[in-house]
Rosetta silent file (secondary structure, phi, psi, omega in degrees, C-alpha in Angstrom):
SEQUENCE: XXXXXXXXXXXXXXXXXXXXXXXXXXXXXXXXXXXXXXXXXXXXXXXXXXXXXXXXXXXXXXXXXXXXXXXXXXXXXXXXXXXXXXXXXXXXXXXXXXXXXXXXXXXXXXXXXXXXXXXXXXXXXXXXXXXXXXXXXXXXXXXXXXXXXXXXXXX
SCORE:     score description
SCORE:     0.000 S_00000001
   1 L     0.000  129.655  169.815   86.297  116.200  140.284 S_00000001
   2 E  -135.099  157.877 -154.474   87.490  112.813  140.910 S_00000001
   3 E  -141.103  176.998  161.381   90.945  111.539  140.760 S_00000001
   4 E  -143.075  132.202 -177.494   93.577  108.531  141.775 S_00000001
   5 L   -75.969   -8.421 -174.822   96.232  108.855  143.641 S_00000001
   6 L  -165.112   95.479 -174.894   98.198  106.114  141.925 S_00000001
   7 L   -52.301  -46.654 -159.062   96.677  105.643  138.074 S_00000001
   8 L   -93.283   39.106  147.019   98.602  102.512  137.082 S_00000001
   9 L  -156.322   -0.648  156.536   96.666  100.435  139.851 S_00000001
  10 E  -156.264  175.508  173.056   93.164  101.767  139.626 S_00000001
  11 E  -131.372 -172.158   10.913   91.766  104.913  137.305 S_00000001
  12 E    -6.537  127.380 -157.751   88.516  106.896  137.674 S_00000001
  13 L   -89.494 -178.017 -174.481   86.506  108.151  134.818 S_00000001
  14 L   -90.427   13.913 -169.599   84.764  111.406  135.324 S_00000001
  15 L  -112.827  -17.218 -177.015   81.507  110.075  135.827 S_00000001
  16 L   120.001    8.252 -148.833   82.829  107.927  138.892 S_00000001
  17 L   -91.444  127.462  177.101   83.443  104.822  136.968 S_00000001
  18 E  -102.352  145.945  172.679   86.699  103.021  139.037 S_00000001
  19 E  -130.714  134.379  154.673   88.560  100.341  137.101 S_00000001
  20 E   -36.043  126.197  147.586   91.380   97.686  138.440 S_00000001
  21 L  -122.312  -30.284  159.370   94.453   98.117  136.619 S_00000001
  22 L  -149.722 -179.313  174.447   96.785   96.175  138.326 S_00000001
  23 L   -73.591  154.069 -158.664   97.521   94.939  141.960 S_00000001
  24 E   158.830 -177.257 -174.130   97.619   97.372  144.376 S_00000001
  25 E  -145.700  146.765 -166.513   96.340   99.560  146.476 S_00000001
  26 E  -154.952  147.557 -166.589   95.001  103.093  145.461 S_00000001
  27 E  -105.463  120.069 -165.723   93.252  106.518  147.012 S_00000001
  28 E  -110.015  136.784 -175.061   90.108  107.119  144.899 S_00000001
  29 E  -155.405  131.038  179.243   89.248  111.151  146.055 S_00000001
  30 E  -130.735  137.267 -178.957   86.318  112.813  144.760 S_00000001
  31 E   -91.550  129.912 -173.247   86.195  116.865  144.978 S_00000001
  32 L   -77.216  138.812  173.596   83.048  119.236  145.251 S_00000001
  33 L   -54.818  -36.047  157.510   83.177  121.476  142.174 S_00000001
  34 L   -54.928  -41.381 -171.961   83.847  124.197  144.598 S_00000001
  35 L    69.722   31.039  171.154   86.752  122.146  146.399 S_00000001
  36 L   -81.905  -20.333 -172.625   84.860  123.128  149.500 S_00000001
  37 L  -123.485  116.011  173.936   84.244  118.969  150.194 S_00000001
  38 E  -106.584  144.707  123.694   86.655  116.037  149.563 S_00000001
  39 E  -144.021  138.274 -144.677   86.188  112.294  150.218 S_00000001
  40 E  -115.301  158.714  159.409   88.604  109.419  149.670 S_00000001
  41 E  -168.893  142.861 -166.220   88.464  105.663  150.287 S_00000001
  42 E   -55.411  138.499  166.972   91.109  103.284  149.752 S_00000001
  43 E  -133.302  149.676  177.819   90.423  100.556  146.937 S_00000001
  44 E  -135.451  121.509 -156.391   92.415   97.580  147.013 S_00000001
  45 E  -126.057  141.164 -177.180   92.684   95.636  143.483 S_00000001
  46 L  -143.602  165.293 -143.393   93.848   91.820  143.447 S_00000001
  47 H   -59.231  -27.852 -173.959   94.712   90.043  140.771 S_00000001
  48 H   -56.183  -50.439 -169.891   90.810   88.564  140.404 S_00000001
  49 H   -91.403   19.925 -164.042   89.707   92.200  140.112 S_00000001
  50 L   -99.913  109.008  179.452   92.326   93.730  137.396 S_00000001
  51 L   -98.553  128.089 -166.390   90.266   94.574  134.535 S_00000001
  52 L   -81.758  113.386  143.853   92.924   95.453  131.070 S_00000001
  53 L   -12.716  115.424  157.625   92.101   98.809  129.893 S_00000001
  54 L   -88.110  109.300  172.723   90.849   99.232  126.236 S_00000001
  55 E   -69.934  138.212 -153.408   91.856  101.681  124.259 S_00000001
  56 E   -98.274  -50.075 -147.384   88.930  104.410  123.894 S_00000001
  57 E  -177.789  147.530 -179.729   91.078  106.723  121.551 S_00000001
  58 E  -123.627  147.463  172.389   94.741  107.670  119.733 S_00000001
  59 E  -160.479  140.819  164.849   94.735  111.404  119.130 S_00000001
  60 E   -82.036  100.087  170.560   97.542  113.663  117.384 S_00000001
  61 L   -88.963   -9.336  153.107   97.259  116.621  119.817 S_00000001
  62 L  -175.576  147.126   57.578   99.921  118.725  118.043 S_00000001
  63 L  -100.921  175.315  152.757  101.183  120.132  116.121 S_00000001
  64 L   -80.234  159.969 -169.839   97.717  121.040  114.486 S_00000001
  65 L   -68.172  119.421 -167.828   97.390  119.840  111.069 S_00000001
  66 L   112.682  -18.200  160.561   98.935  122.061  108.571 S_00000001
  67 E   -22.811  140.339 -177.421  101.551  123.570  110.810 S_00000001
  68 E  -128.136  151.113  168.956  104.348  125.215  108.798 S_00000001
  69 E  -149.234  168.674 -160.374  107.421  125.212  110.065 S_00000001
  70 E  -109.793  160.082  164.352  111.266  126.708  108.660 S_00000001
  71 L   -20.794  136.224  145.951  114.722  124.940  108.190 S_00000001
  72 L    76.717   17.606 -157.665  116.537  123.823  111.454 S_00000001
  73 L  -116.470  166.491  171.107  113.205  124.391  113.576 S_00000001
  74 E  -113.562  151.376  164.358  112.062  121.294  115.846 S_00000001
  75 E  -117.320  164.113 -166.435  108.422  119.632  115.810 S_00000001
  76 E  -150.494  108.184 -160.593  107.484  117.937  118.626 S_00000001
  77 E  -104.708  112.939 -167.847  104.698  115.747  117.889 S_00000001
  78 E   -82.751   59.992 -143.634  102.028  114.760  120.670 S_00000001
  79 E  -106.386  126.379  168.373  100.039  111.684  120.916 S_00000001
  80 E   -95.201  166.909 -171.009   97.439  111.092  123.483 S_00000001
  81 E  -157.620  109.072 -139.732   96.034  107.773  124.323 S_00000001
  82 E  -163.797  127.935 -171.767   92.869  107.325  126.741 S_00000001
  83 E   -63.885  174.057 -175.930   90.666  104.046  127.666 S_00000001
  84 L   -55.395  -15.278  178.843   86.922  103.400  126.498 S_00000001
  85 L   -71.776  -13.938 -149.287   86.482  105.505  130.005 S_00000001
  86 L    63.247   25.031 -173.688   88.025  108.629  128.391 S_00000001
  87 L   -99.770  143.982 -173.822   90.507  108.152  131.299 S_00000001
  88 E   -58.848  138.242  172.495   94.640  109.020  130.351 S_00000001
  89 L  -124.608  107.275  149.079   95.901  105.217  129.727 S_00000001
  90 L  -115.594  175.186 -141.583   99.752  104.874  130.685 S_00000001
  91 L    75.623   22.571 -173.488  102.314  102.506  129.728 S_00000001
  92 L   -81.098  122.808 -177.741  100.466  102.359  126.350 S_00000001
  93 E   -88.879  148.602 -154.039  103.170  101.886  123.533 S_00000001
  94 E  -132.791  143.205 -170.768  102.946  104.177  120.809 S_00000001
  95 E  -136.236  121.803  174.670  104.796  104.257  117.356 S_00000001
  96 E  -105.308  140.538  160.126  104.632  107.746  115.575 S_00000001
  97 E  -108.419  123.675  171.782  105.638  107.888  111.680 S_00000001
  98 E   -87.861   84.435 -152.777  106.997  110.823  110.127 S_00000001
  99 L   -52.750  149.740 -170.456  105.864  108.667  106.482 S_00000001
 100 L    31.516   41.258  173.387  108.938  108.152  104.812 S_00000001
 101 L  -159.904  -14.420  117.322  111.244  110.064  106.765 S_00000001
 102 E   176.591 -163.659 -158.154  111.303  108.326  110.087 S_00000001
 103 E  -118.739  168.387  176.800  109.555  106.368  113.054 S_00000001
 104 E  -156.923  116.636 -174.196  109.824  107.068  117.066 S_00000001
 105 E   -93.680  169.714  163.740  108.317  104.216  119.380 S_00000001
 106 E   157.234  177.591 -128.371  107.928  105.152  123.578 S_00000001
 107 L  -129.952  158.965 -174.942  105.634  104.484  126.107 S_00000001
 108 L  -111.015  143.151 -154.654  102.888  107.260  127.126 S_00000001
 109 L   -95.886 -174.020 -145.161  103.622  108.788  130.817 S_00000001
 110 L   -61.440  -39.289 -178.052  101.449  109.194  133.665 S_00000001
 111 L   -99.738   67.481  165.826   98.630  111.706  131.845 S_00000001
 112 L    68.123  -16.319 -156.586   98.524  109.617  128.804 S_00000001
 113 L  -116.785  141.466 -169.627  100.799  111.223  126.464 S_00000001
 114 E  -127.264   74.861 -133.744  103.486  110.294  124.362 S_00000001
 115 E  -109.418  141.002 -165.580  105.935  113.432  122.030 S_00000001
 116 E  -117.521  144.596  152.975  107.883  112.418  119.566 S_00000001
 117 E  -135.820  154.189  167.196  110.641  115.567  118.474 S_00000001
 118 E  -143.360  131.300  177.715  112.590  116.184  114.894 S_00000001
 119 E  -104.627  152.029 -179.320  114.368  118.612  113.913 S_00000001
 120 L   -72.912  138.336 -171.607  114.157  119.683  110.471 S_00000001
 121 L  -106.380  163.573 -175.706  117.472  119.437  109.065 S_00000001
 122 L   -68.364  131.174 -163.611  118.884  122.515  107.114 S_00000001
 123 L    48.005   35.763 -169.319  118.274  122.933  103.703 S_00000001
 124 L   -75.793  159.339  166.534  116.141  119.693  103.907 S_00000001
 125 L   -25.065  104.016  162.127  112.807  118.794  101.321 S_00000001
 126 L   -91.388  160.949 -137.257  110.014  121.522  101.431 S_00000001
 127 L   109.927  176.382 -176.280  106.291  120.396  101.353 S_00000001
 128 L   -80.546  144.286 -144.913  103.931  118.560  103.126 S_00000001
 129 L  -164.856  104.936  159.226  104.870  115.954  105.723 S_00000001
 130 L   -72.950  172.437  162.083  102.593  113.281  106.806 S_00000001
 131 L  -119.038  135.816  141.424  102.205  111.835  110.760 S_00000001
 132 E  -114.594  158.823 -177.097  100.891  108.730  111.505 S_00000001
 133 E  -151.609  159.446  168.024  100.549  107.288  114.971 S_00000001
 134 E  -125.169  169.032  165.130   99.216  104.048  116.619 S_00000001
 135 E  -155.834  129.491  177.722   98.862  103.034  120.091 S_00000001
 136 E  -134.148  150.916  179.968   98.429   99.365  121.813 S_00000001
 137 L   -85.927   56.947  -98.206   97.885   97.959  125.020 S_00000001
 138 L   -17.541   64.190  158.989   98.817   94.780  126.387 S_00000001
 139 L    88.555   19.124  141.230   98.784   92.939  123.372 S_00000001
 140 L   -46.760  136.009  153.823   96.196   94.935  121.628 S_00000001
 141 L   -54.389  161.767  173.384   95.225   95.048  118.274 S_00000001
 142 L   -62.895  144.181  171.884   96.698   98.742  117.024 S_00000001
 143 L  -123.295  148.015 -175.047   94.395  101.462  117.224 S_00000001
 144 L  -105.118  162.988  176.561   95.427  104.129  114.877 S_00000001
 145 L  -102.920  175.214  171.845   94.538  108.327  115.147 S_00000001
 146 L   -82.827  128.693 -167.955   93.889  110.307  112.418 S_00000001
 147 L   -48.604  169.468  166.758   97.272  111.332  110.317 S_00000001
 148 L  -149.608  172.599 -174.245   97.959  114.895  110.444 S_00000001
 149 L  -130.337  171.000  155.274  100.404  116.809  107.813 S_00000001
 150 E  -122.172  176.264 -156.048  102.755  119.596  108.331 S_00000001
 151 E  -130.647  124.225  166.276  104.159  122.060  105.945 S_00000001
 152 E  -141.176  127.477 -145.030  108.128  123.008  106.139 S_00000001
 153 E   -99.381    7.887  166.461  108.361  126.054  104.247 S_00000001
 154 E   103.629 -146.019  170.269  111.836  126.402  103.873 S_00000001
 155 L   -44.222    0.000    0.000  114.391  129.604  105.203 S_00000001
C-alpha cells in the first residue's frame, strides 16, 4: 500500500507512480501488504517540479442508476473524480445537474469526492430523473461521467 501524507502537494498512484502537485513538502509511505514493513521518505516539490493533474475519470458513484425513491425522501448524489493515475484528485470543481430541475457546483474533498443532496419535495413530479455531472481542473476542458436516472415513485 502506498500513500501521502499530504495529497494536495504530492499523490502516489498504486503502482508507486509520485506526482508534484503543488509546492511543498510531503511523506510518501509505502506499506508491506501484511503491514509488517513501512518506509517513508520525504519529497520536496518546487515550483519547477509541479506537474497539473489530468483528469483520468468523472464517475456517478450513487445513487445507482434506477434508484427509486418516495415523496419528501433525500438523494444524495456522489461524484468521484481521480487523475490519469487513478489517484483521488482534490480541489477539482464539479457541477452536478438534476436536468431540468436544478444544478449544485462544489469542490471534491480530500478522497476525491464531491455529494450533491435534494430532497424530493412532497407531492412533487413522479418519473424518471436524469443526473449529469462534470468535473475540471485548473482550467480544464470538462470531462463529463456517464448520466445516471432515478425513479421517484411517489407516496
Amino acid at each position: 500500500m502506498r500513500s501521502s501524507d499530504t495529497a494536495a502537494v504530492a499523490t502516489v498512484s498504486s503502482t508507486g507512480l509520485v506526482t508534484g502537485v503543488a509546492k511543498g513538502n510531503a511523506i510518501i509511505t509505502v506499506t508491506t501488504v501484511d503491514g509488517g514493513f513501512t518506509s517513508s521518505i520525504t519529497v520536496n516539490v518546487t515550483e519547477s517540479t509541479v506537474v497539473q493533474p489530468v483528469i483520468g475519470s468523472v464517475v456517478i458513484t450513487s445513487p445507482a442508476s434506477g434508484t427509486e425513491y418516495k415523496w419528501n425522501s433525500w438523494v444524495y448524489i456522489t461524484v468521484n473524480v481521480k487523475d490519469t493515475n487513478s489517484v483521488a484528485l482534490p480541489g477539482a470543481s464539479v457541477t452536478v445537474e438534476i436536468v431540468g430541475v436544478n444544478t449544485y457546483t462544489g469542490t471534491t474533498d480530500s478522497a476525491g469526492n464531491y455529494t450533491a443532496s435534494y430532497r424530493i419535495p412532497n407531492r412533487s413530479t413522479t418519473g424518471t430523473f436524469k443526473v449529469d455531472a462534470e468535473a475540471t481542473y485548473g482550467g480544464s476542458e470538462p470531462v463529463h461521467a456517464t448520466s445516471i436516472t432515478f425513479e421517484v415513485t411517489g407516496k
